[in-house]
Z-matrix of the N, CA and C atoms (Angstrom, degrees):
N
C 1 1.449
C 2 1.522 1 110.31
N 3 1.350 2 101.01 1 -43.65
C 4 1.647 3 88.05 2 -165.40
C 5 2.072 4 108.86 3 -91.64
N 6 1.448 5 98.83 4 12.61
C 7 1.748 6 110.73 5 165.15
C 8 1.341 7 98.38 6 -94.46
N 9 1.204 8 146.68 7 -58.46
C 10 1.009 9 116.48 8 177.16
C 11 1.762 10 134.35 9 -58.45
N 12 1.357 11 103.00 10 -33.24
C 13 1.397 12 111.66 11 171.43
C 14 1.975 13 114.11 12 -61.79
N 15 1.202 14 114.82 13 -11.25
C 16 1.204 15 129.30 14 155.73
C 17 1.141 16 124.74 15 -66.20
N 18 1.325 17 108.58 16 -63.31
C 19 1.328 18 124.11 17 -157.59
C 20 2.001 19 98.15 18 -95.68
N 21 1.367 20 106.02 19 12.92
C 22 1.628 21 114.92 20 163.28
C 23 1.223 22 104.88 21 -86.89
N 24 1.671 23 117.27 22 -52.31
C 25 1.293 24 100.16 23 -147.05
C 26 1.600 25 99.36 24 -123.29
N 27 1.529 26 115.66 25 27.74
C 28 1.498 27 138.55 26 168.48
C 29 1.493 28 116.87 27 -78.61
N 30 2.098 29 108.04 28 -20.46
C 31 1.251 30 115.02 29 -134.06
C 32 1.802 31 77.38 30 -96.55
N 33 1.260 32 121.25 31 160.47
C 34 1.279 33 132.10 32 -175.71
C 35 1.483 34 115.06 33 -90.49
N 36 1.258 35 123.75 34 154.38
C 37 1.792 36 123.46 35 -170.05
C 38 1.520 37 96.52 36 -60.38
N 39 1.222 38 126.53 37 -22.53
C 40 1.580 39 110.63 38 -158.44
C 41 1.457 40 105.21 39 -90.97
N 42 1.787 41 105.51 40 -32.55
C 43 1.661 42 99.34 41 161.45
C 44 1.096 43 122.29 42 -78.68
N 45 1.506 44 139.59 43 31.67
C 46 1.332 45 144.39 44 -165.86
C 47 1.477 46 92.84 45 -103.50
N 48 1.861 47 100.68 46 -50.80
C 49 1.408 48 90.90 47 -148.00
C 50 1.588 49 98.51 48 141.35
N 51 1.303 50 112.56 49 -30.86
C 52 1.675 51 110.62 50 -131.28
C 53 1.999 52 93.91 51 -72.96
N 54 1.073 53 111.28 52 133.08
C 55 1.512 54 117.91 53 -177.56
C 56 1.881 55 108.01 54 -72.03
N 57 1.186 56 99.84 55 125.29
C 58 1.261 57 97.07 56 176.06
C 59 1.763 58 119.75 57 -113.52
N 60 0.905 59 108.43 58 145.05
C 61 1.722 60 118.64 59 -171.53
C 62 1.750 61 101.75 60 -56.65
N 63 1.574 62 98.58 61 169.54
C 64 1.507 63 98.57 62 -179.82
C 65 1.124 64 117.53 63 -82.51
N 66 1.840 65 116.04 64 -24.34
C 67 1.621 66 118.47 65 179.60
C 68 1.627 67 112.85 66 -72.22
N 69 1.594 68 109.94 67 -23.85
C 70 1.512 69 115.24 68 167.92
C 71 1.899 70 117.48 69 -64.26
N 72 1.125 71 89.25 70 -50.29
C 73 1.536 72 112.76 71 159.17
C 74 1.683 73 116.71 72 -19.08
N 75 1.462 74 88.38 73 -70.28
C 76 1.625 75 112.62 74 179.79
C 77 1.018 76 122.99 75 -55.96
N 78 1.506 77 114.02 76 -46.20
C 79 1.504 78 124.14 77 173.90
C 80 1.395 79 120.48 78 -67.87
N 81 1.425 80 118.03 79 -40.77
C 82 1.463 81 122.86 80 167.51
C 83 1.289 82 105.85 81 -39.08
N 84 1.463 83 111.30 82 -80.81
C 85 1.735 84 117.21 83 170.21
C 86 0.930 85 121.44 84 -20.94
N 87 1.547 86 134.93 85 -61.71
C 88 1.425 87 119.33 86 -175.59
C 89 1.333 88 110.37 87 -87.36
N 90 1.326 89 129.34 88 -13.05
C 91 1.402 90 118.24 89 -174.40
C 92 2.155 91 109.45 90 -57.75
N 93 1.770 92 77.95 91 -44.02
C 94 1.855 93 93.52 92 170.12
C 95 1.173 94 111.14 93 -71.66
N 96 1.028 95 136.01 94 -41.78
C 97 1.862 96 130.32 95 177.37
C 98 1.322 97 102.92 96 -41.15
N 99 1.969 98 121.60 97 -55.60
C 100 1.159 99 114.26 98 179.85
C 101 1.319 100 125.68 99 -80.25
N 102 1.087 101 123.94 100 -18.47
C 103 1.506 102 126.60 101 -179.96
C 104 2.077 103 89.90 102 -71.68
N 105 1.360 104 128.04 103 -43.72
C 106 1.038 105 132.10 104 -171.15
C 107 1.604 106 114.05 105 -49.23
N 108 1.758 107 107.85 106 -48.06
C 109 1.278 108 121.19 107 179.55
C 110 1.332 109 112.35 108 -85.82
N 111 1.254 110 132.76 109 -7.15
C 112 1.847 111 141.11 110 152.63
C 113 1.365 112 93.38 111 -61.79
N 114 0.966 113 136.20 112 -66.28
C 115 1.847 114 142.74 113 -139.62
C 116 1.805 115 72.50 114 -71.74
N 117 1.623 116 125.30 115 -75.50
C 118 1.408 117 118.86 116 -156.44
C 119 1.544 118 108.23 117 -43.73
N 120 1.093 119 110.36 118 -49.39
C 121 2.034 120 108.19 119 -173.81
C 122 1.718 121 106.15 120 -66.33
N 123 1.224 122 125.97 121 -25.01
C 124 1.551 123 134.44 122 145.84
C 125 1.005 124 115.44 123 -43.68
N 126 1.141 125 143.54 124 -30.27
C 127 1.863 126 139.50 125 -135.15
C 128 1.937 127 76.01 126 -133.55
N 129 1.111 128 128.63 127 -55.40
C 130 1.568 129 137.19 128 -177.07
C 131 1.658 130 93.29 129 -46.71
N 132 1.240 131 112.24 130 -63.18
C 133 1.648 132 133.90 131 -160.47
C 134 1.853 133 93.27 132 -45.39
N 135 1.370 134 102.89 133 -65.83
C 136 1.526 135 140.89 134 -164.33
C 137 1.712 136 96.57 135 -23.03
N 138 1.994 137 78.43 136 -67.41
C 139 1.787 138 98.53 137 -154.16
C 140 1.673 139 90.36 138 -68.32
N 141 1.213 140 136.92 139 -47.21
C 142 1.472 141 127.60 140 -154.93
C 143 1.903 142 91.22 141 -57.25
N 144 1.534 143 132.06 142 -36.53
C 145 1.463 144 137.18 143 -175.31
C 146 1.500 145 87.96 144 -73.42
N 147 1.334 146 148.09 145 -58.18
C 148 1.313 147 113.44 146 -156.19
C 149 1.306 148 92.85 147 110.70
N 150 1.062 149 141.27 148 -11.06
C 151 1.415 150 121.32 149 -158.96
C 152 1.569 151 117.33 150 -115.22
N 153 1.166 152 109.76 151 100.04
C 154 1.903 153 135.51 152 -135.51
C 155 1.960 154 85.33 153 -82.34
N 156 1.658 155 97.64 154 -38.14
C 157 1.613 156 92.32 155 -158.75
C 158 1.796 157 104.85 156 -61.59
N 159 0.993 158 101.22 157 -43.38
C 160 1.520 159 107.68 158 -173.95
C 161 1.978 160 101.51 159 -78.23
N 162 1.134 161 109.54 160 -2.81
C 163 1.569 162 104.13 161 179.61
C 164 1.598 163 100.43 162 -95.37
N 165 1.035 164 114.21 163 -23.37
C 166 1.687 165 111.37 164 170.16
C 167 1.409 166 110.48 165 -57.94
N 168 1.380 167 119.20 166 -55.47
C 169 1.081 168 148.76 167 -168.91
C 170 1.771 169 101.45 168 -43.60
N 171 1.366 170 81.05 169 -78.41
C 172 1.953 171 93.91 170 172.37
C 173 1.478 172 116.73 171 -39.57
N 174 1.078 173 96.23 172 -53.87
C 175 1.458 174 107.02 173 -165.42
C 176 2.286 175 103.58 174 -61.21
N 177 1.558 176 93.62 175 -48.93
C 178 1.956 177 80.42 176 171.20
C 179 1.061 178 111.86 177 -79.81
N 180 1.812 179 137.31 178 9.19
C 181 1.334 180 113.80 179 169.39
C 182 1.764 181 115.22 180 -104.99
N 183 1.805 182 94.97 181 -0.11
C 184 1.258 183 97.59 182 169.42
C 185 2.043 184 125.16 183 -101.00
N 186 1.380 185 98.58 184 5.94
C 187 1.303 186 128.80 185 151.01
C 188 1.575 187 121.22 186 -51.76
N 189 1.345 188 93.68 187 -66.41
C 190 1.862 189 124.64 188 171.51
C 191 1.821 190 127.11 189 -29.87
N 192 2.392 191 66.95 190 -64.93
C 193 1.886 192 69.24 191 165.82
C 194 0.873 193 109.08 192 -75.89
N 195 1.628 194 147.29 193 -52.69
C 196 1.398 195 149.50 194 -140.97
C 197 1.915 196 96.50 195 -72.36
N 198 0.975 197 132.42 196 -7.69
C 199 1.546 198 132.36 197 179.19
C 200 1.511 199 95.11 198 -103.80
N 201 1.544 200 118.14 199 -22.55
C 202 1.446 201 96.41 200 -165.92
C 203 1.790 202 86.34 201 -94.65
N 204 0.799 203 117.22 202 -57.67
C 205 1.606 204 122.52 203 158.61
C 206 1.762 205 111.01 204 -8.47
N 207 1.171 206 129.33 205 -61.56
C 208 1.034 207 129.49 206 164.74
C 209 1.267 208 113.78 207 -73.73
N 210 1.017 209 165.73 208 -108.82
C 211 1.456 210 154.44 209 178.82
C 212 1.811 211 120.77 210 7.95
N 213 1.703 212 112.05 211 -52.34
C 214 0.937 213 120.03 212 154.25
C 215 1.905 214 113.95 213 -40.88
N 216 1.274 215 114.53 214 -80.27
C 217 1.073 216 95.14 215 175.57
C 218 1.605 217 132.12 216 -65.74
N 219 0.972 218 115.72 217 -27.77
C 220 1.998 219 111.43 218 162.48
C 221 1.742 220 94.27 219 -34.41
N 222 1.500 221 125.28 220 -94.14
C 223 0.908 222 132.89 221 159.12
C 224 1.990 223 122.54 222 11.65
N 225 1.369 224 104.82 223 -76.94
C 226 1.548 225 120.57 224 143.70
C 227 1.263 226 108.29 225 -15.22
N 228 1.303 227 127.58 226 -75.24
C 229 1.487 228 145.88 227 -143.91
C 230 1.264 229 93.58 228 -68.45
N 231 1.375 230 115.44 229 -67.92
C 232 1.983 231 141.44 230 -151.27
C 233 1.740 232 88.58 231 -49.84
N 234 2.091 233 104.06 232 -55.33
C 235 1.075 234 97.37 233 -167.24
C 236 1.609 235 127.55 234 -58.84
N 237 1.384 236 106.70 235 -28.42
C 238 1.499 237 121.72 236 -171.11
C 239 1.595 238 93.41 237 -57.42
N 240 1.523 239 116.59 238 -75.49
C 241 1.211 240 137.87 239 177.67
C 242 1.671 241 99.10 240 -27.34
N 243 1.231 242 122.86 241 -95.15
C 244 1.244 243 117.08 242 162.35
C 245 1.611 244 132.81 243 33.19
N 246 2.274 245 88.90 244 -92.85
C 247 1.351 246 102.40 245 170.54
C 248 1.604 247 110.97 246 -70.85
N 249 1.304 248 122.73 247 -20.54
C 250 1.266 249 109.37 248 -173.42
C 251 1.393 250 115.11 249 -74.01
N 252 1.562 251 122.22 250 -9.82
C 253 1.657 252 116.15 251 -153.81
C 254 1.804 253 63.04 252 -138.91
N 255 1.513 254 121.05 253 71.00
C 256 1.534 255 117.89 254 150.83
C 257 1.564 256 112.89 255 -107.61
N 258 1.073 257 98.81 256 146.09
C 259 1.964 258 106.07 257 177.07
C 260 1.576 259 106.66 258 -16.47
N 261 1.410 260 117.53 259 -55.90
C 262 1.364 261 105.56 260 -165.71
C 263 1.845 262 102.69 261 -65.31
N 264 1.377 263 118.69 262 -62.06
C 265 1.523 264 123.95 263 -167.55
C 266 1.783 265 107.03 264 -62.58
N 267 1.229 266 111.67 265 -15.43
C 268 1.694 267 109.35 266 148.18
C 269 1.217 268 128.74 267 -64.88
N 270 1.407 269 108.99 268 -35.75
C 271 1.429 270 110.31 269 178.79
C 272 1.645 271 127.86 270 -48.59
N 273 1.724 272 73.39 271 -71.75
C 274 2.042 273 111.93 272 157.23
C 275 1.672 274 102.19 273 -35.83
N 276 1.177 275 99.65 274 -52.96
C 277 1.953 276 87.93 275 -174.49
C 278 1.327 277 115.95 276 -89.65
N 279 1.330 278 125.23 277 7.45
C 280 1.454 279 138.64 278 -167.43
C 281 1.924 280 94.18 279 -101.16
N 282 1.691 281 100.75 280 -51.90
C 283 1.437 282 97.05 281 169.45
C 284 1.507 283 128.16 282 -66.55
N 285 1.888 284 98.10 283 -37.36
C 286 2.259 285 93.65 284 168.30
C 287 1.470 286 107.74 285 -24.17
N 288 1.411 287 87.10 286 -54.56
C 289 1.724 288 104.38 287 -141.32
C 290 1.271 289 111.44 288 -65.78
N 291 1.182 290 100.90 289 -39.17
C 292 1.925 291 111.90 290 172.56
C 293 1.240 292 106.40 291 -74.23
N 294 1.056 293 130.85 292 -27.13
C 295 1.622 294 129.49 293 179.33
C 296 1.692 295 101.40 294 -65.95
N 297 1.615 296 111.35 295 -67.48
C 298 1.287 297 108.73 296 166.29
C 299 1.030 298 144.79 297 -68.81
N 300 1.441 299 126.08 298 15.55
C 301 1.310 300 120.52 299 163.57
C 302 1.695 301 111.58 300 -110.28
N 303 1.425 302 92.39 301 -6.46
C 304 1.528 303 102.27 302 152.95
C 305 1.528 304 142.20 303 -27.58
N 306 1.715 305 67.08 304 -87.12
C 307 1.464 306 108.49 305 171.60
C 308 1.717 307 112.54 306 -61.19
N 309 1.336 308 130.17 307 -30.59
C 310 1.251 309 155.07 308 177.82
C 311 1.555 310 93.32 309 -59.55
N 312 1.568 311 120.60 310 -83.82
C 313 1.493 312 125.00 311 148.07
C 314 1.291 313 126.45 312 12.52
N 315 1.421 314 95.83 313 -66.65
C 316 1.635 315 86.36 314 -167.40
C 317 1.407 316 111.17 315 -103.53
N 318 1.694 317 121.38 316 -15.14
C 319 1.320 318 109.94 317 165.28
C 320 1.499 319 113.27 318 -58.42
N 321 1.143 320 130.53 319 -65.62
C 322 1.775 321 135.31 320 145.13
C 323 1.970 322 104.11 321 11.28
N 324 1.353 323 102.99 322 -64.49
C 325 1.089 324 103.47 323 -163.48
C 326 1.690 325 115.99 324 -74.68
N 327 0.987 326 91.75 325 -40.34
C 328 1.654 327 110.97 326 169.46
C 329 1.568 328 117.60 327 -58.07
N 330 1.565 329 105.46 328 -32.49
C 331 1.634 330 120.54 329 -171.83
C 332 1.576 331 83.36 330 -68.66
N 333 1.634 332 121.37 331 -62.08
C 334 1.021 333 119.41 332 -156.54
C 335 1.333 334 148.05 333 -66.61
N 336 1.800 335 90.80 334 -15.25
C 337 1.583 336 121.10 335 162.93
C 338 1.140 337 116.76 336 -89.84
N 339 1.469 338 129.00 337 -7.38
C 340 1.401 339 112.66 338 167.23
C 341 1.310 340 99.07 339 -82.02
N 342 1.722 341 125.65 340 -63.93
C 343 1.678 342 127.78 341 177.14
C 344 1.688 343 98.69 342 -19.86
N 345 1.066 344 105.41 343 -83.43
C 346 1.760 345 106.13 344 174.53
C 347 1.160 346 125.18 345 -13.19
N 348 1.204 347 110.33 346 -53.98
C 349 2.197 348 116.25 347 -160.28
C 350 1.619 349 68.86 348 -98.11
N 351 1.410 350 149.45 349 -100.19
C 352 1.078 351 132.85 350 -144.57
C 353 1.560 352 136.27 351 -20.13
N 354 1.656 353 93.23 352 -42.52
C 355 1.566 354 115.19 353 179.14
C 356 1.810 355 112.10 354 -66.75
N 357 1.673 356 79.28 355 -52.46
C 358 1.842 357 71.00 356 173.90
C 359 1.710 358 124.75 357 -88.40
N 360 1.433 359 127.89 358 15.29
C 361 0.687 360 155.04 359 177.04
C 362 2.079 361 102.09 360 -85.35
N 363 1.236 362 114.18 361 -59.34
C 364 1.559 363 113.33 362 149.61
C 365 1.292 364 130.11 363 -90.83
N 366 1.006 365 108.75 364 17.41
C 367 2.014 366 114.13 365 152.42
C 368 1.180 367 89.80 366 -82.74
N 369 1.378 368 128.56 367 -65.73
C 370 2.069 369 121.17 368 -169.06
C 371 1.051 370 114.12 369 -60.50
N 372 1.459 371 128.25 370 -4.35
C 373 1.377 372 114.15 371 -169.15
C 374 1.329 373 99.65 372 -96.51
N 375 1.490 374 103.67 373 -50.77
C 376 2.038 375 119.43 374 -176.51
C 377 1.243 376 96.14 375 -59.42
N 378 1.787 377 139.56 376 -27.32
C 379 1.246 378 109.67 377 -161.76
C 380 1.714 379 95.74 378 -94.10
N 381 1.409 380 119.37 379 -31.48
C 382 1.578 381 110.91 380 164.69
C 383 1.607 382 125.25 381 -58.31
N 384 1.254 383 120.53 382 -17.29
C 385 1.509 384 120.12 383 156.68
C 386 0.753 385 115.22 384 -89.40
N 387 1.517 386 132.12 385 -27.57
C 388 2.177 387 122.08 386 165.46
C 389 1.560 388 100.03 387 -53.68
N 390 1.534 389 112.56 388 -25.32
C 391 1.896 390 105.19 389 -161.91
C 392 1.809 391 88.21 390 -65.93
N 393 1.773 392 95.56 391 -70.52
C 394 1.206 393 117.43 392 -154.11
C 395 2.056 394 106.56 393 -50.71
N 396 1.261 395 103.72 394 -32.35
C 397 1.650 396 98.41 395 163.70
C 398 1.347 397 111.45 396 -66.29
N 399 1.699 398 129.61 397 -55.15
C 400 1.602 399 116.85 398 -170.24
C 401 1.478 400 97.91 399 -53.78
N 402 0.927 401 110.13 400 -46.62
C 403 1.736 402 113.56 401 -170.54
C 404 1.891 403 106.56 402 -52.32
N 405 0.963 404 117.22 403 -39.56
C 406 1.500 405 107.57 404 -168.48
C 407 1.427 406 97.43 405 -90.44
N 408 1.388 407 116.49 406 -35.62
C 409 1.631 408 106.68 407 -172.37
C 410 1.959 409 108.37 408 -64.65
N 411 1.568 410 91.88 409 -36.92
C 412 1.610 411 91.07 410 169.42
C 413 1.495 412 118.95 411 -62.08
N 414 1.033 413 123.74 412 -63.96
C 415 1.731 414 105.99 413 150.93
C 416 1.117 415 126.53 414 -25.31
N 417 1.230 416 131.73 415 -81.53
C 418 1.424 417 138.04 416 158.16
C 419 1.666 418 99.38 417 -0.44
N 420 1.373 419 106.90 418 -95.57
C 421 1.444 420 120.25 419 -161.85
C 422 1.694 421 95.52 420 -51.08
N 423 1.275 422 133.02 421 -51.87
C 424 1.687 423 127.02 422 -169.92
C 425 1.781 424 109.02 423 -58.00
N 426 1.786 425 117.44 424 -12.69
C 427 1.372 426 98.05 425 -170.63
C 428 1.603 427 92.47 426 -106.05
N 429 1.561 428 117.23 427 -24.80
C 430 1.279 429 114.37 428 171.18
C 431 1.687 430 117.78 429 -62.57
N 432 1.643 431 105.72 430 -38.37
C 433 1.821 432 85.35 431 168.84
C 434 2.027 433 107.96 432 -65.96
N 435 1.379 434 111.18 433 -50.71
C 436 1.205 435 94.78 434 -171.38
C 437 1.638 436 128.40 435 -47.62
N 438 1.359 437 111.22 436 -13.74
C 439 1.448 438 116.88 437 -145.72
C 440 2.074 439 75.26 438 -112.76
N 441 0.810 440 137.09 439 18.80
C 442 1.607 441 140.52 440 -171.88
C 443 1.395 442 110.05 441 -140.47
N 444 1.344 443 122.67 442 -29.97
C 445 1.317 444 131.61 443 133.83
C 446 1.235 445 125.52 444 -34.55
N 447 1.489 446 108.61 445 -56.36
C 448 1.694 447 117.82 446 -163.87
C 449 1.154 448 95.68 447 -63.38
N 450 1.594 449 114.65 448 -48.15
C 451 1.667 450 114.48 449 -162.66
C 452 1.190 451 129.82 450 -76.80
N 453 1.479 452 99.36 451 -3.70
C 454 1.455 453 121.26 452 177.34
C 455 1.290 454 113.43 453 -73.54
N 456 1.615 455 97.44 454 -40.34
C 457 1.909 456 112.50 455 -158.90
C 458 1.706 457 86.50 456 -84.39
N 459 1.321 458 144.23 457 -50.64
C 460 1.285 459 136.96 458 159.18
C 461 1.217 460 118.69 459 -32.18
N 462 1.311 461 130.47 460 -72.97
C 463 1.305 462 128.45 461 -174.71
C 464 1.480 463 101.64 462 -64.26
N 465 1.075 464 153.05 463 -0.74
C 466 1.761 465 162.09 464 150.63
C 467 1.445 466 91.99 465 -52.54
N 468 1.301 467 126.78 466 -90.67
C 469 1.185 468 154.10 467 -147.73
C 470 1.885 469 112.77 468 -72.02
């Protein structure tokens, strides 16, 4: 009983759960950025001594930060994301979107009534030049029989 009652209230806010703000956020980050760039002038220090045992050393605790370093910012990210995709800036982007697919809508529709009147606009035209061709070829052909006639009744005569 009394290990677990330890090991309850031993456990740290971040394994709780406990949500932390973005300016807390911030500070984490750089507190490790600088502890990160101490460890590098350490690891510089190290190698000019020669002394490999303690450069191992450095080197997995500068691993440590560099994972906590990343996580921190993942974290960063989620939050940005987060506030950015909150009820209100959904709304706002719920209305873009309806605005533009609106507007999307009716250009569409507009595209589709010109295609339309255009098309039938050259159906009337091709079908008044199919007229105006039967029409001349029928001429055509009525002066060529007459004119084959004539030459007939000549060459008769």
């Amino acid at each position: 009983m009394l290990k677990r009652f330890k090991q309850r209230f031993q456990a740290s806010p971040l394994e709780e759960g406990v949500v932390l703000s973005t300016k807390e956020i911030k500070e984490i980050h750089l507190d490790l950025t600088q502890q990160l760039h101490k460890l590098e002038e350490a690891i510089l220090r190290v190698i000019d001594r020669n002394n490999y045992t303690l450069l191992s050393d450095l080197v997995v605790e500068r691993k440590r930060i560099s994972i906590a370093i990343d996580i921190v910012e993942t974290t960063l990210d989620q939050t940005h994301r987060r506030r950015f995709f909150s009820s209100t800036a959904i709304a706002k982007l719920t209305t873009k979107l309806d605005d533009s697919l609106t507007s999307i809508n009716n250009a569409s529709k507009n595209i589709t009534a010109n295609v339309i009147n255009r098309a039938a606009k050259g159906l009337a035209y091709s079908s008044q030049l199919s007229g105006k061709m039967q029409h001349s070829l029928r001429q055509s052909s009525t002066r060529l029989s007459q004119l084959s006639e004539q030459v007939i009744q000549q060459t008769k005569e």
